[in-house]
N, C-alpha and C positions, 0 to 999 in steps of 0.2 A: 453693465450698470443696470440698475433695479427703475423700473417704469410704475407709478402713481396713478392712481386714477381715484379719485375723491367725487363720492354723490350724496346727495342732501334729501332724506326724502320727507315731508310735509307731516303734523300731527295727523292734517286731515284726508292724506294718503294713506297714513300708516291706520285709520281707523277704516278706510274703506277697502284697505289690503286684508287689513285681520277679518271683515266682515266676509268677504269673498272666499278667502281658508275654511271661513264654517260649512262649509260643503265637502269642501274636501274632508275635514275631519269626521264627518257625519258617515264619508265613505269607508273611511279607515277603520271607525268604528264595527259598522255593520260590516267588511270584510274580514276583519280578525273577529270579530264573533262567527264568522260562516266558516273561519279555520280552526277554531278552534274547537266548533262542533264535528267538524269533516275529521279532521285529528284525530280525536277520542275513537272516532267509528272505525276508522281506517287502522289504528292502533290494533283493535279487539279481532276487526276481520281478517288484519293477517296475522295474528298471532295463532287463533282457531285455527287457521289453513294452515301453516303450519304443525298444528299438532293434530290435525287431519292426515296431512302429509306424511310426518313422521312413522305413525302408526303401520299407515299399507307398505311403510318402504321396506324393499326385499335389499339382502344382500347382492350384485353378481360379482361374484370373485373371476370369472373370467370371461374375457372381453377379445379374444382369437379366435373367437368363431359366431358369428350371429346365433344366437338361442331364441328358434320360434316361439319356448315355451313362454319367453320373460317379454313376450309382444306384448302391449299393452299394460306392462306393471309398470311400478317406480319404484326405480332402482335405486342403488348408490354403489359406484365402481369407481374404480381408481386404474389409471394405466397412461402412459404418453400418448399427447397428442403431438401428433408430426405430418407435416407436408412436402412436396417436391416442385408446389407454385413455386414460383419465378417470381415477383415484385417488383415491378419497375417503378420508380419516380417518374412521369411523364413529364414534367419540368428540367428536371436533373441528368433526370438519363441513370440514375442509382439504383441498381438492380440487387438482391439477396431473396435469396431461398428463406424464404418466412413465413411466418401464419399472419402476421402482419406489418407494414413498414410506418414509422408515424416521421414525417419531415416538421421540424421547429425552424421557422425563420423571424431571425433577426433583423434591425434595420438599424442605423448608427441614426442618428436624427438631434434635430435641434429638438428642445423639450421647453413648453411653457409651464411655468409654477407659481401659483399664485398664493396669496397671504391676506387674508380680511379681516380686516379690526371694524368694531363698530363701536359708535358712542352716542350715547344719550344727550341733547341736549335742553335748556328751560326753555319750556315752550311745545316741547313733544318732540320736537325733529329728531331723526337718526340721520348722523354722517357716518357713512361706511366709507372707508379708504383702504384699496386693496394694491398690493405691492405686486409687479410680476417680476419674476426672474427668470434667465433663458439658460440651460445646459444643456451637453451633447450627452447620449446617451442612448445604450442599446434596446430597440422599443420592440413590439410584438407588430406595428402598424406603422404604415407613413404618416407622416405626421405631416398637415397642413398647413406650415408657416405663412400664409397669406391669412390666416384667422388670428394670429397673433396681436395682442394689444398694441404691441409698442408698435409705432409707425416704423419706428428706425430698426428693427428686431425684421420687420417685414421684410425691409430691404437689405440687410446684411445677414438675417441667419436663416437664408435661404437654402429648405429643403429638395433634395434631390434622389434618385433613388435607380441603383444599375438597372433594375428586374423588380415588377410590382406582383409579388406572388406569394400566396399565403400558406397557411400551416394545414399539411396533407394528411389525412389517415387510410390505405390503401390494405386489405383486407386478404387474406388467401379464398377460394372458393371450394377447394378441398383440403381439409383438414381430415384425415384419421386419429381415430381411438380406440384400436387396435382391428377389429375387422367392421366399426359402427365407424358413422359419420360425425364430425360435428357439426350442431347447427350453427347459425352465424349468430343465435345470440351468446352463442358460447366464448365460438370462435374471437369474437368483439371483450370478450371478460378475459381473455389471457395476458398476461401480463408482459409486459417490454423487458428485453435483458440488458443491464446496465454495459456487458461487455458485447456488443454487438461492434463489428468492425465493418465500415462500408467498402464498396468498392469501383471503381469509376473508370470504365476504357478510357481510353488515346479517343475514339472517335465522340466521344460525347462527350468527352471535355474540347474537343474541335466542335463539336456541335452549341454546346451552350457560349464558346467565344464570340461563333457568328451571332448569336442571339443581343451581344452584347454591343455590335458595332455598328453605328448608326447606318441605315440602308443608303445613305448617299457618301457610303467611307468604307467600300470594302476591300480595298488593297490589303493585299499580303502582308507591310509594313503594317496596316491597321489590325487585323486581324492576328499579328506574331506580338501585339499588347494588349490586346484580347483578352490572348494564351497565360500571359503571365497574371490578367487577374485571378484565373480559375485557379487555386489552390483546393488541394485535393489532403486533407487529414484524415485518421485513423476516425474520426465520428461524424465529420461531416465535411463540408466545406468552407470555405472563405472567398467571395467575392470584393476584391480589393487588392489594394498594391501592397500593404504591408499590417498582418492582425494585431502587431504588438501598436501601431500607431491607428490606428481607425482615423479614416476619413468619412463627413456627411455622404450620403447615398451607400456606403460599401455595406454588403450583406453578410451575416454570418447561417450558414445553417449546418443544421444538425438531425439527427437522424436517432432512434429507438427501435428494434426490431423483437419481436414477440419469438423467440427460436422454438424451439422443438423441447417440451416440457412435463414433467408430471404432473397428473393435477385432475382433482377427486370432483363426482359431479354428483348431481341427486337430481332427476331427470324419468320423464315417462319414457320408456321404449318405443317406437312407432318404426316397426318391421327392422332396419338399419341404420337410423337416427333416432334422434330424443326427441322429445318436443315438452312443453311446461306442464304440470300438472293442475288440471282444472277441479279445484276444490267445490263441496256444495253449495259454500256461499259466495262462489265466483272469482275469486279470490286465486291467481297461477302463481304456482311453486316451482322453483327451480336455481340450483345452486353450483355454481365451480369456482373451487379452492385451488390454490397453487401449492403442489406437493399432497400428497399425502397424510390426508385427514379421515379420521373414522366420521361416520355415522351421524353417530350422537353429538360431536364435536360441531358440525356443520352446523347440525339444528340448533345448539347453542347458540353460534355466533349468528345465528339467522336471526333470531328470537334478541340476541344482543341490539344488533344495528337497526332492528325494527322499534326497541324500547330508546336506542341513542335517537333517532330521527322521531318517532315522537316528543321526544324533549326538544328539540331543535325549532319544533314548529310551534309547539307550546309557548314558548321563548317569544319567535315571532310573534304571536297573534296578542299574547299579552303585550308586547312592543306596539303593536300597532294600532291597540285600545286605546295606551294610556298617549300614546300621541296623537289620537284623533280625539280625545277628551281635552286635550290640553287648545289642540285648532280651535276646537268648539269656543273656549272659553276666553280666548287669547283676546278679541275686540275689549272685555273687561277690563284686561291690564293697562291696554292701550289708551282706554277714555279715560285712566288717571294719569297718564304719560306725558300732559303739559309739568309735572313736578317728575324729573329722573328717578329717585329716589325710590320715591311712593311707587314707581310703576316696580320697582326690582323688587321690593316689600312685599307686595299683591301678588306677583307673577311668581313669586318664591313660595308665597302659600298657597295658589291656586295650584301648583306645580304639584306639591306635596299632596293636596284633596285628590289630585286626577290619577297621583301617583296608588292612593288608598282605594280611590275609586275606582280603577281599572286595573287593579291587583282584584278587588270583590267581585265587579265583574265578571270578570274573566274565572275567580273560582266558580262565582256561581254556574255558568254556562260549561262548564267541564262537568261540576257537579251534576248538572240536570242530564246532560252526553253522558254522563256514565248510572243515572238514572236506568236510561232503557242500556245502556250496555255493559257495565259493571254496579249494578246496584248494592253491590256489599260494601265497596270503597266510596260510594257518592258520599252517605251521610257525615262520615267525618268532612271531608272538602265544603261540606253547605256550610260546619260547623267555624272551620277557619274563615269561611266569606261573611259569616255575622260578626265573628270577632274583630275582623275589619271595622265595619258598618259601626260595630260600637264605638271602638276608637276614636273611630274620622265622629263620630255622636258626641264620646265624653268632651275631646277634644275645642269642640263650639261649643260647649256647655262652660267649659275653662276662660276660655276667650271672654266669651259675653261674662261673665262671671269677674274677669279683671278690669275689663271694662264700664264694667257699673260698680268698682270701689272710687269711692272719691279721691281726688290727689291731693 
């Protein structure tokens, strides 16, 4: 059943809350102006490094024998990487010859959900009434049922848990690519194979039973139902009596293994491994592809995911203008909020001004970033951040304008 909880908060709370948020917004503001001038810079200095990069990069077409001459260049070569490490899960006891092993664990758990409605009423008060609901379901984390709203949820959907142990990434330390090394920031960029098959002796599935039986219960009877919760599958495990019915506390995991793979790098030579390439403006290069990619291709997608993640942050930092314009301004809405109405009215246009204002903003501050860093594209951008400022201009020219015709 769904659990209620109804809170009432004061006009003259809700104006001393919204007073308090104008710091915070004050922050958001001047934070997403400090991102999105960091942005634009970071944008321009790896793009350069990059085509810094590109320039000196040699071909080596072969990778079977160290070439003292290619010490010190940047390269780009293609060949498999493969290991003869061992990887063990130290939890599990799950061993495979990998470059690396990544363990995912599950937890069946009770789950809180909640629902909040809020309403305006005369006089300023907000009543918020928030609904919880409880489901079983497989989590990434134990979940805390004693933090649960419901009193009665506390004492009936009691969390439990076989093994509190969490999601592993276990690494090889020698990796080959063909007679060179890789390094581990490589090594850590090689991709998981979907078809990886674990494998689990007789002794450490005897090993993780005893793990499982309370130290004051370790009879042989206790321990032969142990045995039966360890279920041993083709990708990982199951801890529990039965996977098609999950029971609270039973675990599921699973397992991802990086095998032995193709896969193209662009990289400084240093005697029998790589290491990053340190550009003039400071700025390190360095790239691995899975399969077999040219050259030119790599730097492409370099040059790609560098222009996708500047828009990403761009995004952000305008995000977090216009919602630290909006904090700043929220106390306004709120001292008309003895009339519901009037406040949704206010907050709906002041929403729209922060929305024009921190869309200008935020051009303008890109535009001035790319001032000293791209000065050929700023001036159109100043020119879209006026056309703003007009707007949000004509706009209160409009307003005052219908407001002083007589009715």
């Amino acid at each position: 059943m769904a659990y209620t909880e109804t809170t009432t908060t004061s006009w003259f709370s809700r104006i001393k809350n919204s007073f308090a948020g104008v710091l915070t917004g004050i922050g958001l503001i001047i934070g997403g102006t400090c991102l999105l001038w960091w942005n634009e810079g970071d944008f321009v200095a790896t793009r350069d490094a990059l085509i810094e990069a590109q320039k000196v990069t040699e071909e080596m077409p072969d990778i079977s024998s160290v070439n003292a001459e290619m010490n010190g260049k940047v390269v780009h070569a293609t060949g498999k990487a493969t290991t003869s490490d061992v990887l063990t899960d130290p939890d599990f006891r799950v061993s495979a010859t990998a470059i690396s092993l990544q363990r995912r664990v599950e937890f069946y758990q009770w789950v809180e959900h909640s629902k909040t409605e809020t309403k305006k009423e005369l006089g300023g008060k907000e009543v918020t009434t928030t609904t919880y609901t409880y489901e079983k379901k497989w989590v990434s984390r134990p979940v805390d049922s004693s933090g649960f709203h419901d009193p009665s949820a506390r004492r009936e959907h009691v969390n439990r848990t076989r093994m509190n142990v969490k999601n592993e990434s276990i690494y090889a330390k020698n990796v080959a690519f063909g007679a060179y090394r890789l390094p581990d920031f490589f090594i850590r960029e090689i991709s998981t194979d979907p078809d990886f098959t674990i494998s689990m002796t007789a002794e450490a599935r005897d090993a993780l039973a005893r793990r499982l039986v309370p130290a004051a219960r370790t009879s042989e009877e206790a321990l032969d139902g142990a045995r039966e919760l360890v279920q041993v599958h083709t990708k990982g495990l199951y801890i529990g009596k039965d996977p098609t019915l999950p029971r609270i506390g039973d675990l599921r995991v699973t397992y991802a293994a990086a095998l032995p793979a193709e896969v193209s790098i662009i990289a400084k030579v240093a005697d029998d491994t790589f290491t990053r390439y340190a550009a003039s403006n400071g700025k390190t290069v360095s790239r691995l592809s899975m399969g077999t990619k040219g050259l030119e291709e790599m730097f492409n997608d370099a040059h790609s995911g560098n222009s996708t993640m500047t828009w990403i942050l761009r995004a952000v930092g305008v995000a977090a203008v216009i919602a630290g314009l909006r904090m700043v301004v929220a106390p306004l809405s709120v001292l008309v909020g003895f009339i519901p109405f009037l406040e949704t009215i206010v907050g709906g246009g002041f929403g729209f001004v922060c929305l024009l204002l921190g869309l200008a903003w935020s051009c303008i501050v890109i535009s001035i970033a790319w001032i000293f860093y791209r000065p050929i594209l700023a001036f159109g951008l100043i020119a879209v951040a006026i056309a703003l400022i007009v707007l949000l201009y004509m706009r209160g020219r409009r307003r005052k304008a219908a407001e002083a015709q007589p009715v």
